[in-house]
GUNU-106619 format. One line per 3 residues: their letters; for each residue x, y, z of N, C-alpha, C. Coordinates in steps of 0.02 Angstrom, whole numbers. Each point is the difference from the previous one (the first is absolute). Layout:
N
a	X Y Z X Y Z X Y Z; ...
This chain:
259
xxx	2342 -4009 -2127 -45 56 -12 -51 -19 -53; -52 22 19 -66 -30 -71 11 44 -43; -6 -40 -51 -13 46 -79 -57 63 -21
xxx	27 2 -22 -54 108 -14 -57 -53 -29; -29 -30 -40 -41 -43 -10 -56 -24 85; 37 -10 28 -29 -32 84 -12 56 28
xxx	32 61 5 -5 44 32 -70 45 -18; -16 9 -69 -66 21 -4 -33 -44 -35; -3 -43 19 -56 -67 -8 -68 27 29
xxx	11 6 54 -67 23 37 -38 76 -9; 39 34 -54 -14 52 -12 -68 18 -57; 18 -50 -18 -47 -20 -81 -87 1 34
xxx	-57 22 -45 -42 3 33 -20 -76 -67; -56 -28 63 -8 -80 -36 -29 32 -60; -35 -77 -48 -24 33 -29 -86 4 -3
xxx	-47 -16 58 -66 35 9 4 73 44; 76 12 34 13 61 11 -5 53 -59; 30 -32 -72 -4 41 -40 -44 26 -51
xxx	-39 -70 -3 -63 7 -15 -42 66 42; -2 -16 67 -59 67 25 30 65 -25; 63 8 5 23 79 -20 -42 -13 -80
xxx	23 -42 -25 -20 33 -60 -74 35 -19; -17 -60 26 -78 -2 -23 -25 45 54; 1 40 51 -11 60 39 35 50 -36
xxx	57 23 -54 10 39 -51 -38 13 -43; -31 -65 -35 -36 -3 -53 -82 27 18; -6 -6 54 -79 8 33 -6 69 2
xxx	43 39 41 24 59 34 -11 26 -94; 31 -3 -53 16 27 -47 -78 15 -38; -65 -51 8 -42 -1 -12 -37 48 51
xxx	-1 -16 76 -47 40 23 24 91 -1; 41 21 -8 53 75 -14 -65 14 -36; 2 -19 -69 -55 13 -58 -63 42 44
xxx	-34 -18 74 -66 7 -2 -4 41 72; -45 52 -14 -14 37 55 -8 -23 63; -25 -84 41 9 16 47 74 -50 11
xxx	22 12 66 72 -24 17 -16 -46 34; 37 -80 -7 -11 -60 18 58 -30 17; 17 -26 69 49 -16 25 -1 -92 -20
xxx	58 -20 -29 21 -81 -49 25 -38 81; -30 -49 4 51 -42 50 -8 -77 -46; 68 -10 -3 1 -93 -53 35 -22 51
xxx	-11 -68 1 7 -55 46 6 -79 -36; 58 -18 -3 -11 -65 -25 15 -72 42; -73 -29 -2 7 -60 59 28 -64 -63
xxx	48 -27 20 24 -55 -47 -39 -68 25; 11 4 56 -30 -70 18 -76 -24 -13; -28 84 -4 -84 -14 -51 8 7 -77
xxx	59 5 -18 -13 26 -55 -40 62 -14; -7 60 40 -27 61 -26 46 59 10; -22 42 -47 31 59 -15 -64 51 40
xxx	-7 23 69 -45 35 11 13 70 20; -41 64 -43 4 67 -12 -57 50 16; 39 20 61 -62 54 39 -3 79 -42
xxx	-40 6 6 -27 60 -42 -26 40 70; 19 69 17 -33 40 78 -8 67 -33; -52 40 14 -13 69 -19 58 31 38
xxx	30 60 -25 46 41 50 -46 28 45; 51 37 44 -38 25 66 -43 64 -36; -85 15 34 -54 46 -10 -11 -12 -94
xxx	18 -50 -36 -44 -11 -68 -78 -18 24; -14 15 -37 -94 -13 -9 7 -70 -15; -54 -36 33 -21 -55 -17 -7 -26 -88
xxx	33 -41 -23 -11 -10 -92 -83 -45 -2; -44 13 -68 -52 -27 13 17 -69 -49; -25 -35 6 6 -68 -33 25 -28 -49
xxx	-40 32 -55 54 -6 -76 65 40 12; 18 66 36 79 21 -17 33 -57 56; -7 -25 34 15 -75 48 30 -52 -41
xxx	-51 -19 -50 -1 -53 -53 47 10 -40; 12 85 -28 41 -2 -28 80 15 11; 3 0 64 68 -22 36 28 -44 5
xxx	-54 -55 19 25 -56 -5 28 -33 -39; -61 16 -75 18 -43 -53 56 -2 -40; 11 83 -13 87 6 -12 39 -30 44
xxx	-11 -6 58 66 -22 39 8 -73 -3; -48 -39 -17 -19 -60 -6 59 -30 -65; -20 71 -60 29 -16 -46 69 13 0
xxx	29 59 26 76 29 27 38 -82 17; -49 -36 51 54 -51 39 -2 -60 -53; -45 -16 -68 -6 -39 -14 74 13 -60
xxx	7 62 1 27 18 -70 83 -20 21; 13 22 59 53 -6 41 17 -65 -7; -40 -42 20 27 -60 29 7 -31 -101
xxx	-36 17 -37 9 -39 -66 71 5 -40; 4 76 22 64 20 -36 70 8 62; -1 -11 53 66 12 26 6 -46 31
xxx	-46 -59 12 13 -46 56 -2 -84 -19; 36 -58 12 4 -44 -25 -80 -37 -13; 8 -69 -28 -66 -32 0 -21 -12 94
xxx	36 -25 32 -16 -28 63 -47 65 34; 34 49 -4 -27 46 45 -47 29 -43; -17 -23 -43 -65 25 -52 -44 -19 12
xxx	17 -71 18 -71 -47 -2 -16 27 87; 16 17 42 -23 50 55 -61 18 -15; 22 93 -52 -61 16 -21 -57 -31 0
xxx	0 -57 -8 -94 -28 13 -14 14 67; 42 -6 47 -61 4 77 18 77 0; 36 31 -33 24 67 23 -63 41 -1
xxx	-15 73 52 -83 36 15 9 48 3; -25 45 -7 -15 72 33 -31 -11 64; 39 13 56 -35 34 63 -4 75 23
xxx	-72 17 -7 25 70 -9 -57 43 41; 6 41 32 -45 35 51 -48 36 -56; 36 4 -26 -57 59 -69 -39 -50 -51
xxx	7 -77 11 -38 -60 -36 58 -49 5; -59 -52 -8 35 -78 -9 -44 -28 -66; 54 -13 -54 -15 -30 -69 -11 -72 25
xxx	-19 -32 -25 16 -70 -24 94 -7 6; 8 -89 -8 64 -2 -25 1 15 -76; 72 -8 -23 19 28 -72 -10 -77 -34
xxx	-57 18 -42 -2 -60 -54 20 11 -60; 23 69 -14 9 16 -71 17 63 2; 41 33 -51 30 58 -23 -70 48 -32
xxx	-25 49 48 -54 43 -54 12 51 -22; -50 25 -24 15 52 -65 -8 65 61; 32 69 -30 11 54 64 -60 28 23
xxx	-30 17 29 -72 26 38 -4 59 -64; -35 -1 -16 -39 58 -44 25 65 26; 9 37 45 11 59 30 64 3 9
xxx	63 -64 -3 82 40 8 2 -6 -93; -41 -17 -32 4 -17 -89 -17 68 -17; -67 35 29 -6 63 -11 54 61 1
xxx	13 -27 68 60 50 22 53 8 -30; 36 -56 -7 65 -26 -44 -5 48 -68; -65 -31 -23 -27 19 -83 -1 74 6
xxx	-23 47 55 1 62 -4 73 37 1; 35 -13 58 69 12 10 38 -2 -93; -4 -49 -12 48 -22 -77 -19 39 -46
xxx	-80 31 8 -25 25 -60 8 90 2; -5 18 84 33 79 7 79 -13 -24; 47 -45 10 56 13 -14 17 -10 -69
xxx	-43 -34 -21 -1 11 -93 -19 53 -24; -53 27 4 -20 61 -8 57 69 -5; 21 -9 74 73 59 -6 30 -23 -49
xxx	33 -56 14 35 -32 -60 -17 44 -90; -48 8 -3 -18 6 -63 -18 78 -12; -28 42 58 -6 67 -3 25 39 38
xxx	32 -13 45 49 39 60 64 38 -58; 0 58 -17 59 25 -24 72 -15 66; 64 5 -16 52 -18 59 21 -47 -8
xxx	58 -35 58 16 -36 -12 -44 -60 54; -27 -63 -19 -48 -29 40 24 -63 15; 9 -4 98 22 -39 24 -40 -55 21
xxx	-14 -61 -11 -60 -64 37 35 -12 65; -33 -6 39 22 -40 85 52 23 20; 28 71 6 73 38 25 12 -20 34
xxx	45 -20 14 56 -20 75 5 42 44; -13 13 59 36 84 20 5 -32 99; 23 44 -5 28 -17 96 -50 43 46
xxx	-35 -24 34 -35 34 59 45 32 45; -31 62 41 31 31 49 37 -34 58; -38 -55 -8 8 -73 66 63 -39 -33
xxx	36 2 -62 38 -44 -35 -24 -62 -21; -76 -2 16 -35 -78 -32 -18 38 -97; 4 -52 -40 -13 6 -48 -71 -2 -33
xxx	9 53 -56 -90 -6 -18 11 -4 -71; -67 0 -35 -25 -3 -71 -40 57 -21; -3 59 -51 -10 52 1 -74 -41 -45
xxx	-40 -6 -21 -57 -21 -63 36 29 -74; -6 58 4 12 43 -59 16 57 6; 56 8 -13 64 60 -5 11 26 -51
xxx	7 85 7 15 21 -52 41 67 -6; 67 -11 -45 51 48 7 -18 21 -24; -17 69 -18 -1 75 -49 54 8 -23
xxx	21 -27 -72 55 15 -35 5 89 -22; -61 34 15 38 85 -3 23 -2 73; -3 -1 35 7 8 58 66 -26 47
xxx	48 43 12 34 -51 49 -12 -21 62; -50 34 14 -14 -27 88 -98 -28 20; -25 15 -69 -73 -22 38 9 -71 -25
xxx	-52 -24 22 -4 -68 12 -94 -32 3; -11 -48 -1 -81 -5 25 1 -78 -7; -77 -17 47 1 -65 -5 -87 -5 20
xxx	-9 -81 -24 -58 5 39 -1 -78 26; -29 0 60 -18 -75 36 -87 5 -22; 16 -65 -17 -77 -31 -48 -19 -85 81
xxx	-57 37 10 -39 -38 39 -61 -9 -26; -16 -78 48 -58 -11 -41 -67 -26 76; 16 49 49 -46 23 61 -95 -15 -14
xxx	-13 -16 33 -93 -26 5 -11 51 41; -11 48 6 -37 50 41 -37 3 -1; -69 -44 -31 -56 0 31 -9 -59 41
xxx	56 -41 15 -10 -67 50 13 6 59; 49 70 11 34 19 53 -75 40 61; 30 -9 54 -18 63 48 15 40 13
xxx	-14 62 23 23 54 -12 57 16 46; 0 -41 36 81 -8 55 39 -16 -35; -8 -50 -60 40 -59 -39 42 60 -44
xxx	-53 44 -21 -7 43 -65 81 50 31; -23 16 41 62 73 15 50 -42 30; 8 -71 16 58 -17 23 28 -41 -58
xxx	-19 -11 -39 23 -28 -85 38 69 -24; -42 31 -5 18 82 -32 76 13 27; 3 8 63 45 21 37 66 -46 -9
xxx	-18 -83 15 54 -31 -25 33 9 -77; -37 10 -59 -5 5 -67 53 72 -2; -34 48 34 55 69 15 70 6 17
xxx	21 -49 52 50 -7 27 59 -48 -32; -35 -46 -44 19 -21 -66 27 45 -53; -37 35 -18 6 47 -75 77 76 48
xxx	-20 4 67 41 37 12 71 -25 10; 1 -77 28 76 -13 -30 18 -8 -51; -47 -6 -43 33 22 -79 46 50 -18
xxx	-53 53 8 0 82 -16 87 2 48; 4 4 72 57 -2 29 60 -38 -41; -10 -58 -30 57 -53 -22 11 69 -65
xxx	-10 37 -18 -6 31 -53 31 69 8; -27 26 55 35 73 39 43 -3 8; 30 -60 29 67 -11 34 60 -8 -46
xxx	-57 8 -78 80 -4 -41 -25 55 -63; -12 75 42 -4 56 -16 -74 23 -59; -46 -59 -1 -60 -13 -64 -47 66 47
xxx	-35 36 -45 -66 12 -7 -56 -65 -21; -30 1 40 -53 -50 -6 -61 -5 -2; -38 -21 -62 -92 -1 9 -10 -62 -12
xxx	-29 -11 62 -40 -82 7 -50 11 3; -50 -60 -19 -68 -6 10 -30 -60 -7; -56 -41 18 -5 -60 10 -59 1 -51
xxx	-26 -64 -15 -52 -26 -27 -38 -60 15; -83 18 0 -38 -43 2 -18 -39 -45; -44 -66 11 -54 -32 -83 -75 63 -1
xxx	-18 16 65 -74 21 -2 4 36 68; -59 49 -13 -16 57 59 -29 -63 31; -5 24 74 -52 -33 63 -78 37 -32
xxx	-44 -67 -3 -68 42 0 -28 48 56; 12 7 47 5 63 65 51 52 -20; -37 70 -29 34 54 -8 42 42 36
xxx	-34 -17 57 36 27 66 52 -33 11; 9 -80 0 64 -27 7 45 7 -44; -20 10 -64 49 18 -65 38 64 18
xxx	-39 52 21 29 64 34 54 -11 68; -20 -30 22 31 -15 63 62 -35 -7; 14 -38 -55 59 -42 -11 15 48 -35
xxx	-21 40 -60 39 59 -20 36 46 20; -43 25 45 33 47 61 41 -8 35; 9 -72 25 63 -12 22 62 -17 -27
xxx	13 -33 -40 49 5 -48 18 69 -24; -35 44 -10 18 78 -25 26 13 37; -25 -10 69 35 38 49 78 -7 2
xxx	16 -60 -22 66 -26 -2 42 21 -61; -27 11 -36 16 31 -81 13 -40 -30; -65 -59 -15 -14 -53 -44 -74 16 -27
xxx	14 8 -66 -68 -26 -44 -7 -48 2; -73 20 -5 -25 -83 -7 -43 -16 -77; 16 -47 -43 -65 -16 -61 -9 -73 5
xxx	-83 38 -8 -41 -82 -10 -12 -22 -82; 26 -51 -12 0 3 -66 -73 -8 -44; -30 -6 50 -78 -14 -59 -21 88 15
xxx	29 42 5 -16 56 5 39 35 -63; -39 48 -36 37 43 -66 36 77 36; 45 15 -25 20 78 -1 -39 28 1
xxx	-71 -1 -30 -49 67 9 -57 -15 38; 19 -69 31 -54 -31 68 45 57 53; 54 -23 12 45 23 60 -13 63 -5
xxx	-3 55 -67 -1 82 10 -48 20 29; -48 -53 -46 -73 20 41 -20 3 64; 27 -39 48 -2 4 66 39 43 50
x	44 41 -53 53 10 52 -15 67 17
């Protein structure tokens, strides 16, 4: 009889098998961050020595215009470089040189070097850290960073910023902090961002019901859309859902004034 050793020998996934999971985790974890949805396919040819990673718009996304292209790539460029430095031996490092982006949404160059993050996920990043400091420092309650909480679906999420009402035993609040270009979008782009962004904040609110909370959520922007009408229009819909919305370059007595 073969040994339990022989018996799942073949079970083991190699290891450029394990490489693609990873580095399609690590990608996947980056593109989540950004309004539109981008389907990861990694592929690793050994006998070229490349690590090659398709980048595909999901089904009915708007076409991306050039620079948000560029800047898909370039993170991902950097994702696989980071991967292979820190989890993977020298042999399969030295790969990385022929390793490419092939990607329907752009083709970089090969990877000659580790670069610095595109200006616009630095923005983003920098905005996200700086609303959750902020609560941090003036949110009365008790204030949660990146909550853990269970979706209706049993997939797991990250709340931005949570906050228990220590008078309170049952309300609750939170807010998801995005950092959305609505003036880059089209106006198809615009209400189907919105809508995905909604359906988001409502498995929140649900992960929250389900364990008896009163709940006020509300999301946040960096800046109004310069089109007033679209600012309204993304307002309006989120209300409808019973989400505020604040733009943060806007004051308390900007918002009264309009309302």
């Amino acid at each position: 009889m073969a040994s339990d050793k022989s018996l799942f020998a073949d079970e083991h996934p190699t290891k450029e098998e394990w490489i693609e999971v990873y580095i399609t985790h690590k990608i996947k974890q980056f593109t989540d961050l950004y309004a539109d949805r981008i389907g990861v396919r990694v592929a690793i040819i050994p006998k070229k020595q490349e690590i090659v990673i398709t980048l595909i718009l999901a089904n009915e996304q708007e076409e991306m215009s050039q620079p948000a292209k560029k800047i898909y790539c370039d993170e991902v460029e950097k994702i696989v470089k980071s991967v292979l430095v820190d989890e993977i031996d020298k042999s399969i490092s030295h790969a990385a040189q022929a390793s490419r982006v092939d990607s329907e949404i752009g083709r970089p160059s090969p990877m000659t070097g580790l670069n610095n993050e595109p200006s616009q996920l630095q923005r983003g990043k920098s905005f996200h850290k700086k609303m959750q400091a902020d609560w941090l420092d003036t949110a009365e309650g008790q204030i949660l960073i990146e909550k853990a909480v269970t979706k209706p679906t049993g997939r797991k999420g990250r709340i931005d910023i949570f906050v228990d009402d220590d008078d309170s035993n049952n309300l609750v609040a939170f807010a998801e902090v995005k950092d959305s270009d609505w003036d880059k979008m089209t106006d198809s782009a615009v209400r189907r961002n919105v809508r995905r962004q909604i359906r988001q904040v409502w498995n929140y609110i649900e992960s929250q019901l389900k364990t008896k909370k009163d709940v006020s959520p509300g999301i946040i922007f960096p800046k109004q859309p310069k089109d007033k009408e679209r600012m309204k229009l993304i307002e309006s819909m989120f209300e409808e859902d019973g989400i505020p919305v604040v733009w943060q370059d806007e004051t308390i007595e900007e918002r009264k004034a309009r309302s």
